[in-house]
TORDRENBA-101701 format. One line per 2 residues: their letters; for each residue y, x negated, z negated of N, C-alpha, C. Coordinates in Angstrom, 3 decimals, always signed. Each point is the difference from the previous one (the first is absolute). Layout:
# TORDRENBA-101701
A	Y:X:Z:Y:X:Z:Y:X:Z; ...
***
This chain:
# TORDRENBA-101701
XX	+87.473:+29.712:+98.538:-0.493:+1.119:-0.770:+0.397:+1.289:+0.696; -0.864:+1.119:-0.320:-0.054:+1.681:+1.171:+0.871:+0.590:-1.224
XX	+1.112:+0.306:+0.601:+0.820:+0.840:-0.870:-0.725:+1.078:-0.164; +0.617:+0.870:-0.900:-1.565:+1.023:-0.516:+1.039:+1.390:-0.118
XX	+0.810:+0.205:+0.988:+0.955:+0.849:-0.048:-0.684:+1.249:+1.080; -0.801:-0.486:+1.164:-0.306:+0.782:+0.967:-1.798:+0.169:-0.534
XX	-0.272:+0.836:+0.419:-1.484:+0.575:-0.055:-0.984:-0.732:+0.544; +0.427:-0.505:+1.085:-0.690:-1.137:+0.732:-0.239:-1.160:-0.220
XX	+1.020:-0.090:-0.846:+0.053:-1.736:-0.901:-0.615:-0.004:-1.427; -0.554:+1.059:-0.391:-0.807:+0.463:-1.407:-1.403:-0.609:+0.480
XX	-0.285:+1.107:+1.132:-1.375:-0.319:+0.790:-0.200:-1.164:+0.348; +0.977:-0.685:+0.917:-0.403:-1.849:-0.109:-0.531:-0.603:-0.803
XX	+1.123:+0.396:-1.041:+0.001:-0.968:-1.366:-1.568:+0.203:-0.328; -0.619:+1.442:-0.181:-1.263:+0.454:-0.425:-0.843:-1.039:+0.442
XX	+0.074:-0.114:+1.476:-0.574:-0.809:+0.951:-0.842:-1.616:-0.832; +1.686:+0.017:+0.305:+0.095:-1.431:-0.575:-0.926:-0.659:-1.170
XX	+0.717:+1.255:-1.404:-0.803:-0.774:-1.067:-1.915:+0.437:+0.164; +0.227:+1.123:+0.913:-1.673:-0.109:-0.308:-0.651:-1.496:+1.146
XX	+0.798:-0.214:+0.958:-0.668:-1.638:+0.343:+0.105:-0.903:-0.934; +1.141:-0.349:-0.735:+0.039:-1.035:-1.040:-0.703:-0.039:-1.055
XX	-0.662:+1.279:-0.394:-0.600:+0.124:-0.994:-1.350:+0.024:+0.040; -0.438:-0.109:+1.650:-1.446:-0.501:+0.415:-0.272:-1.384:-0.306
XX	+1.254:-1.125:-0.306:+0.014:-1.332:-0.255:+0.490:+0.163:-1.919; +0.350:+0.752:-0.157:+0.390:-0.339:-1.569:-1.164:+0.598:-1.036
XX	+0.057:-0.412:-1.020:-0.836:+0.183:-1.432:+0.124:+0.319:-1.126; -0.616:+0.803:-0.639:+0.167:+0.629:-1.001:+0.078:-0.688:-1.502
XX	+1.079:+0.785:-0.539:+0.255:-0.740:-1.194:+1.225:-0.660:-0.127; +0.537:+0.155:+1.194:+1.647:-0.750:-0.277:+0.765:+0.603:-0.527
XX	+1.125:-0.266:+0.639:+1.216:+0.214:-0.328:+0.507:+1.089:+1.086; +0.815:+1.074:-0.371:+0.628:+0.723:+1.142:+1.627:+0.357:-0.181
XX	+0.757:-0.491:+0.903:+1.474:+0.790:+0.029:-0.186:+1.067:+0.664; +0.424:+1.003:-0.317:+0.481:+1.179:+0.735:+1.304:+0.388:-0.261
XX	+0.444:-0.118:+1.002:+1.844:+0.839:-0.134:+0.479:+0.332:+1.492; +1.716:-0.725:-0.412:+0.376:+0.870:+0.794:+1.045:-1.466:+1.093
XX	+1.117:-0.095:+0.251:+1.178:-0.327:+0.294:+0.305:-1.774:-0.690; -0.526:+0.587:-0.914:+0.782:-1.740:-1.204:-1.477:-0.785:+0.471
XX	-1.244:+1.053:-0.459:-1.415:-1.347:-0.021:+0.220:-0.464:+1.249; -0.070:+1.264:+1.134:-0.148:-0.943:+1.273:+0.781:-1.133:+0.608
XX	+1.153:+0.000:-0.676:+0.842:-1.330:+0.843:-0.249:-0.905:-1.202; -1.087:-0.642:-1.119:+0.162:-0.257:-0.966:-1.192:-0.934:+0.823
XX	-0.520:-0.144:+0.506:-0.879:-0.965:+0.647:-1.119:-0.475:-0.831; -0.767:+0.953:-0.811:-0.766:-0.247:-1.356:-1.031:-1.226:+0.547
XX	-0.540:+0.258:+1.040:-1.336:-0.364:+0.753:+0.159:-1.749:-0.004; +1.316:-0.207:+0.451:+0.707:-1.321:+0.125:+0.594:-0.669:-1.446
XX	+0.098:+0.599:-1.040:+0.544:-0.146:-0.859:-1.573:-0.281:-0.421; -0.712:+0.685:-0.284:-0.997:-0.167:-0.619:-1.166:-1.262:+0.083
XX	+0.108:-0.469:+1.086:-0.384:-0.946:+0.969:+0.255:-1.636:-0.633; +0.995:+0.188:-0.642:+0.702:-1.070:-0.968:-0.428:-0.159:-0.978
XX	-0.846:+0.936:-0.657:-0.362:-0.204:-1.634:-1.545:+0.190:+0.145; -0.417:-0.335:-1.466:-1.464:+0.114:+0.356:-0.220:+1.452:-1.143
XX	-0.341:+1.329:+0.857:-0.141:+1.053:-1.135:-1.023:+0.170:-0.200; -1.208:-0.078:+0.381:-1.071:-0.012:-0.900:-1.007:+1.648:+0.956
XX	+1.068:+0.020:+1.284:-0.882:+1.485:+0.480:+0.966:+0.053:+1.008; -0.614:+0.987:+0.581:+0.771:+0.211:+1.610:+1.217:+0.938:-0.556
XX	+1.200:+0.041:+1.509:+1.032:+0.852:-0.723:-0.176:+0.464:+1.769; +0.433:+1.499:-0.206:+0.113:+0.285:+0.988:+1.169:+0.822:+0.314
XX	+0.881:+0.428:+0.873:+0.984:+0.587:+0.211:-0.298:+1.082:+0.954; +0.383:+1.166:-0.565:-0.069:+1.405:+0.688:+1.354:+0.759:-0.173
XX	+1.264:-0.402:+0.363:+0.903:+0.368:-0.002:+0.656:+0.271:+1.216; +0.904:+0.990:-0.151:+0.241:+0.673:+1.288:+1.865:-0.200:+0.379
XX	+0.673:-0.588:+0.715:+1.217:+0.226:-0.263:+0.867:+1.439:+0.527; +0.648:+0.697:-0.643:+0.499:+1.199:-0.489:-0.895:+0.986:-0.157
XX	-1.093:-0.161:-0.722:-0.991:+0.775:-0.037:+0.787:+0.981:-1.499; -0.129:+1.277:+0.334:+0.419:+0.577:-1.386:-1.465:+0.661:-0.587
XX	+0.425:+0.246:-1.429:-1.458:-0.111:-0.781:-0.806:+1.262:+0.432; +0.418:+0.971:+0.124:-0.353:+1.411:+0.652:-1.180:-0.086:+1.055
XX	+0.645:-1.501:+1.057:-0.778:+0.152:+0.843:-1.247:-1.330:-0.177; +0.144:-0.598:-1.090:-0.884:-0.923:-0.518:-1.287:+0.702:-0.128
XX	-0.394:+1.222:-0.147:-1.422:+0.647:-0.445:-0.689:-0.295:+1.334; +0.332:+0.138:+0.884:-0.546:-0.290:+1.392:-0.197:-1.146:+0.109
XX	+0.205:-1.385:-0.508:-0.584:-1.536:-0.107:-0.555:+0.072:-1.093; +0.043:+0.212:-0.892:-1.178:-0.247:-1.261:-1.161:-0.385:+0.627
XX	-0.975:+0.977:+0.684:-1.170:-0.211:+0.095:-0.397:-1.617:+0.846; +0.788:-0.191:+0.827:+0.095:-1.460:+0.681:+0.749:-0.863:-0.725
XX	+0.776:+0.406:-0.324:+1.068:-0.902:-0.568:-0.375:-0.712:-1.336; -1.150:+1.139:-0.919:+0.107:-0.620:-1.206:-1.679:+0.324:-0.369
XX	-0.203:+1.220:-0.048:-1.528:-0.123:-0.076:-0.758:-0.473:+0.251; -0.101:-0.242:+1.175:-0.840:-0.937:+0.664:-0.359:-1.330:-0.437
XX	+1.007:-0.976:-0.554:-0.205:-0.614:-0.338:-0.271:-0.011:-1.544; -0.498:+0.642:-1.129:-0.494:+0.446:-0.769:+1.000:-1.390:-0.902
XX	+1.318:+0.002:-0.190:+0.349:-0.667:-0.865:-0.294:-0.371:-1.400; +0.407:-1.032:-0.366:-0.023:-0.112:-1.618:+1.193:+0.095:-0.758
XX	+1.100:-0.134:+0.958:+1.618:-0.054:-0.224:+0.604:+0.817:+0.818; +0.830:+0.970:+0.182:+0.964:+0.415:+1.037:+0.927:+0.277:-0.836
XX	+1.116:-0.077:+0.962:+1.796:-0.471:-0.383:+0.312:+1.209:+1.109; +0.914:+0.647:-0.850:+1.022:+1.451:+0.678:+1.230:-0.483:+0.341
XX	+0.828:+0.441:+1.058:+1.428:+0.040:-0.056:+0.380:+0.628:+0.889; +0.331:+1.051:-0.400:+0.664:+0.788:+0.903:+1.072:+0.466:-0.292
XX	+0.900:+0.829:+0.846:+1.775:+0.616:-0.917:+0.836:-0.648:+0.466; +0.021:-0.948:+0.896:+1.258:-0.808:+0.709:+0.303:+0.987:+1.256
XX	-0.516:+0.558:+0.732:+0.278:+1.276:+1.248:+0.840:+1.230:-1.062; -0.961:+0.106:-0.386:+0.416:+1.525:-1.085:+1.436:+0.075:-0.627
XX	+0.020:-1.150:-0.960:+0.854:-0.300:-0.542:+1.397:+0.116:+0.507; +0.078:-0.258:+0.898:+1.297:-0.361:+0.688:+0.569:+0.901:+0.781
XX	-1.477:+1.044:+0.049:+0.464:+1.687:+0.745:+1.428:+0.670:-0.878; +0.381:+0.791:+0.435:+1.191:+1.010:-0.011:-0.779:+1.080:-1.295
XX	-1.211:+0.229:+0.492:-0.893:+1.439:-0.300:-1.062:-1.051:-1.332; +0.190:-0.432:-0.639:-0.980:-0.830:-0.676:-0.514:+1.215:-1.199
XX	-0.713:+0.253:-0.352:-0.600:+0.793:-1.404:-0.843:-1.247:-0.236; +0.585:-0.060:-1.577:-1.004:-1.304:-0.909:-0.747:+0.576:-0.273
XX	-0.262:+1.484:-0.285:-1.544:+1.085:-0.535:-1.053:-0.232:+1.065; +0.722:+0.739:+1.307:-0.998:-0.091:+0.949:-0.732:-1.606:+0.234
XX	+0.580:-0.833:+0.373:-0.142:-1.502:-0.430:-0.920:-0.753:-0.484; +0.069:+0.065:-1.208:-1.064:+0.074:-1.156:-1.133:+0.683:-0.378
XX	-0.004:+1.660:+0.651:-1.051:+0.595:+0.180:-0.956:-0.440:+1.524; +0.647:-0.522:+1.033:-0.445:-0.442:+1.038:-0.954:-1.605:-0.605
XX	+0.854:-0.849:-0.817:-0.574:-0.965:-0.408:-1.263:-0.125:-0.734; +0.443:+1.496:-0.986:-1.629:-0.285:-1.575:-1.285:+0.576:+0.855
XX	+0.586:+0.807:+1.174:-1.066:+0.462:+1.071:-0.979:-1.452:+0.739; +1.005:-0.797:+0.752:-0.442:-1.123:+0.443:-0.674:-0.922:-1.469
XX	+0.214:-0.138:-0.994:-0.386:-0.941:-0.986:-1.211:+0.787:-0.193; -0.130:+1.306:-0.149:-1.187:+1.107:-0.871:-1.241:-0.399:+1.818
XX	+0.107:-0.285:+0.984:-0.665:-0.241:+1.182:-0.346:-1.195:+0.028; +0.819:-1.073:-0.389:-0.190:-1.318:-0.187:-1.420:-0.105:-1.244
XX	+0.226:+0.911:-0.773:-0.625:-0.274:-1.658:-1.491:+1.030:+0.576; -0.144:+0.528:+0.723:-1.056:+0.832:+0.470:-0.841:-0.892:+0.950
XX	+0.659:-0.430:+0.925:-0.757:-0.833:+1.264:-0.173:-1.548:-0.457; +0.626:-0.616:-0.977:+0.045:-1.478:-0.250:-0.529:-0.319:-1.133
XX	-1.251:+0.337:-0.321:-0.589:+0.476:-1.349:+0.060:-1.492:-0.314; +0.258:-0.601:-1.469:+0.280:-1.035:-0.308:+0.543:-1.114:+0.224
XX	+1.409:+0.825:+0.488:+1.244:-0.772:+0.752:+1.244:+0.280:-1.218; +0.850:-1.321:+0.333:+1.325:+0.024:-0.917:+0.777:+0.215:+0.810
XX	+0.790:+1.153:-0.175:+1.247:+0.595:+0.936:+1.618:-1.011:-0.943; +0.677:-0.454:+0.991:+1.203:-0.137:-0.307:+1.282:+0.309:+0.845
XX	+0.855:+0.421:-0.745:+1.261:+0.788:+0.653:+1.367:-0.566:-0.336; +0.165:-0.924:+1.981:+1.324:-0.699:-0.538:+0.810:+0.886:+0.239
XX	+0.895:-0.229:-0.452:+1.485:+0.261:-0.291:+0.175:+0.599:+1.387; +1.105:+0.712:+0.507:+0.517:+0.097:+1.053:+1.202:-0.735:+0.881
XX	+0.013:-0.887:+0.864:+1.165:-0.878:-0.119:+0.808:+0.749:+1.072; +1.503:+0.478:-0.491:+0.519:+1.037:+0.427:+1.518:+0.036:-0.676
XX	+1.043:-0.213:+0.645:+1.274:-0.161:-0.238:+0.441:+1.738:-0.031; -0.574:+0.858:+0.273:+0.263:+1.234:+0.364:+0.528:+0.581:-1.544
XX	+0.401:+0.906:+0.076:+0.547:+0.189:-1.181:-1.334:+0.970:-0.813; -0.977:+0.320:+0.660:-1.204:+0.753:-0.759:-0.722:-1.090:-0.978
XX	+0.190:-1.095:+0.686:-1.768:-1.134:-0.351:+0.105:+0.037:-1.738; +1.225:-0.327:-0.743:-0.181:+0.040:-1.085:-0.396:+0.973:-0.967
XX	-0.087:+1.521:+0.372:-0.304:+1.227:-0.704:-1.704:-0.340:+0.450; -0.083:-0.204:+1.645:-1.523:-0.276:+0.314:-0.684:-1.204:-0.850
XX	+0.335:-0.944:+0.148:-0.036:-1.634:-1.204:-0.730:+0.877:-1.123; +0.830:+0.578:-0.652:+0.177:+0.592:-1.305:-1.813:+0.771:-0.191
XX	+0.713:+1.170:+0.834:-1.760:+1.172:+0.048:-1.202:-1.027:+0.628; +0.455:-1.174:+0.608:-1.481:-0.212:+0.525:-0.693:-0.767:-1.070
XX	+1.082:-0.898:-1.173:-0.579:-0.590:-1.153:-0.615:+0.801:-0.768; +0.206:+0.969:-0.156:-0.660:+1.510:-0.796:-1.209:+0.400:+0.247
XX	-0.097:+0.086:+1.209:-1.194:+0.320:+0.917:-0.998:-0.818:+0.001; +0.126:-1.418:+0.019:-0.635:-0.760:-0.202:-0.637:-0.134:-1.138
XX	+0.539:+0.421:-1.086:-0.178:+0.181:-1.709:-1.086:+0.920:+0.017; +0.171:+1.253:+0.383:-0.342:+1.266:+0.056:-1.286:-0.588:+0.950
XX	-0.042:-0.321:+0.893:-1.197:-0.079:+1.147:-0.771:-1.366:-0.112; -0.056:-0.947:-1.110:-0.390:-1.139:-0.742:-0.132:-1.066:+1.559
XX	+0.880:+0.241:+0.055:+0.653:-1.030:+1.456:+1.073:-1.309:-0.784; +0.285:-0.950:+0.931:+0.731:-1.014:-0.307:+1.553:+0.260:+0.640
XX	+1.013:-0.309:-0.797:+1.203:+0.256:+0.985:+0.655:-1.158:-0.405; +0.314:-0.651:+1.940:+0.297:-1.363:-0.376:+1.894:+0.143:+0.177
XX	+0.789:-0.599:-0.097:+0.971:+0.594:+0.313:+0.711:-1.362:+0.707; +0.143:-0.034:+1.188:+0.515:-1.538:+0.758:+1.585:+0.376:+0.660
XX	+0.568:+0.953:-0.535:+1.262:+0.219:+0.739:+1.278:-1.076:-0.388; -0.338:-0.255:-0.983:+1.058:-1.450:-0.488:-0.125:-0.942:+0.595
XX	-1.560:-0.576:+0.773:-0.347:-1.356:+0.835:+1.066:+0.792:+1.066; -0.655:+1.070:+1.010:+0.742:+0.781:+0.906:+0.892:-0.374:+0.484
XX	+1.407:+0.235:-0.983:+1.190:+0.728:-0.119:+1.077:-1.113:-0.225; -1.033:-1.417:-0.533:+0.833:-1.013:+0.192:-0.483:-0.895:+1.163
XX	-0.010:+0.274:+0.849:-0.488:-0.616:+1.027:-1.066:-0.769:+0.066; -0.629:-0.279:-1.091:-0.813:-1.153:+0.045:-1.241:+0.066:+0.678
XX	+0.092:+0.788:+1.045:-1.252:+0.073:+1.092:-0.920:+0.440:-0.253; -1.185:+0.016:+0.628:-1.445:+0.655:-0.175:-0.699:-0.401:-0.945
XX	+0.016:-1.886:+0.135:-0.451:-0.593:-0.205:-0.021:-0.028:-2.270; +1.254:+0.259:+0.189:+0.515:+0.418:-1.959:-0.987:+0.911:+0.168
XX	+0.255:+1.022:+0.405:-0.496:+1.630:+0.275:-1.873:-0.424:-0.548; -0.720:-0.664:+0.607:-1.270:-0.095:+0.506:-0.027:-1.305:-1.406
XX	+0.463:-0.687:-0.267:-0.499:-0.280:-1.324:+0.180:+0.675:-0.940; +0.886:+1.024:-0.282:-0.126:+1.016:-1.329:-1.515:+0.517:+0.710
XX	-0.603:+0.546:+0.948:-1.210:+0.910:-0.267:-0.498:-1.141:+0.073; +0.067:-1.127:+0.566:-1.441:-0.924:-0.132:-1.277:+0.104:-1.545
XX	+0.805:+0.231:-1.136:-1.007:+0.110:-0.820:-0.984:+1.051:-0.549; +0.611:+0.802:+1.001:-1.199:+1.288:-0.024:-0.896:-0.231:+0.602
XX	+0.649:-0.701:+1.166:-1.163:+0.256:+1.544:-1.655:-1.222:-0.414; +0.372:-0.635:-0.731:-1.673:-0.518:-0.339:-0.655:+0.923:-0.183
XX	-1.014:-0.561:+0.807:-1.466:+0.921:-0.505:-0.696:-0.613:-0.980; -0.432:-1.513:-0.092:-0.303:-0.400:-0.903:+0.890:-0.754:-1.184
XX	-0.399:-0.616:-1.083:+0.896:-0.561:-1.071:+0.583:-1.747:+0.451; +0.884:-0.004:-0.319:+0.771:-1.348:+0.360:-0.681:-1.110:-0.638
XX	+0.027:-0.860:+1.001:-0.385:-1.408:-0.491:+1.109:-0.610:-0.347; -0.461:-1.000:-1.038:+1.456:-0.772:-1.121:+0.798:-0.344:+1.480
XX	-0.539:-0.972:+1.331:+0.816:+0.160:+0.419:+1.557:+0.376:+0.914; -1.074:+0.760:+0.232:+0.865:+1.557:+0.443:+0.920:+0.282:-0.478
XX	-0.175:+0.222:-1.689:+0.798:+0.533:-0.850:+1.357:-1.110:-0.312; -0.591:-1.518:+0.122:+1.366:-1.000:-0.137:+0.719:+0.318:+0.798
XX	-0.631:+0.702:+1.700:+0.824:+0.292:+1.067:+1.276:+0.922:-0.213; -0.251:+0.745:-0.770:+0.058:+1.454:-0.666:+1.229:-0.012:-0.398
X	+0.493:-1.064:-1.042:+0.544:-0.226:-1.097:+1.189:-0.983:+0.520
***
């Protein structure tokens, strides 16, 4: 993965998802984040279950959200989702200089762009997974926001935080990420 720290590695990345997205289809599923999605191996994880729609991964590792407006248009539009999943705040968080205002106003910006360009898309906003001493005031305002911006806020920092891998991590969202409704036996899977 193009660390997304240098200017040059934004533009790759750009690169990138607009080739992948000459092969992908509309109506899936989209991650967008930051640090946690990308080493979270969704693509591979996903590969294992049967979801009912494509999932695609547009995540950047240390991408901070600021500079996320510059992938949207490849990253997430493009593929005209039916689902996209947020996470960002693990870079931020852990800064010295953190403002939870600025933060959150950077975020309802990205969600209010998401809700403009993804016309009949379900936005959801995980948690931030982040030992930093901000994530929980952030945790806190981004469940709000989500309220306020009729978004989903999933909150996976407990799978996180006890080690229990990605894999915990990626079955708490598994039941969003259908596109269509579960078959009985899916759902025995489920259970």
């Amino acid at each position: 993965t193009v660390t997304a720290t240098k200017e040059s590695g934004k533009i790759e990345k750009i690169d990138d998802f607009k080739t992948l997205n000459e092969m992908g289809k509309s109506g899936g599923v989209v991650f967008f984040g930051s640090s946690y999605f990308s080493r979270m191996n969704i693509n591979e994880l996903a590969n294992n279950e049967e979801m009912g729609g494509k999932i695609y991964d547009r995540s950047v590792q240390g991408l901070k959200l600021v500079d996320s407006f510059k992938l949207l248009e490849s990253g997430v539009y493009e593929l005209n989702p039916a689902k996209v999943f947020v996470n960002f705040g693990e870079e931020e968080c852990s800064s010295e200089n953190f403002n939870v205002d600025e933060f959150i106003n950077k975020y309802e910006w990205l969600l209010l762009n998401l809700h403009r360009n993804c016309k009949n898309s379900k936005t959801y906003i995980v948690s931030v997974v982040s030992s930093g001493k901000n994530a929980a005031d952030a945790n806190s305002r981004l469940e709000a926001l989500a309220k306020e911006t009729g978004c989903t806020f999933i909150n996976v920092t407990k799978e996180a935080f006890e080690n229990l891998g990605f894999e915990k991590v990626f079955n708490v969202l598994k039941p969003y990420m259908r596109i269509f409704p579960v078959s009985f036996a899916q759902a025995m899977q489920m259970a």
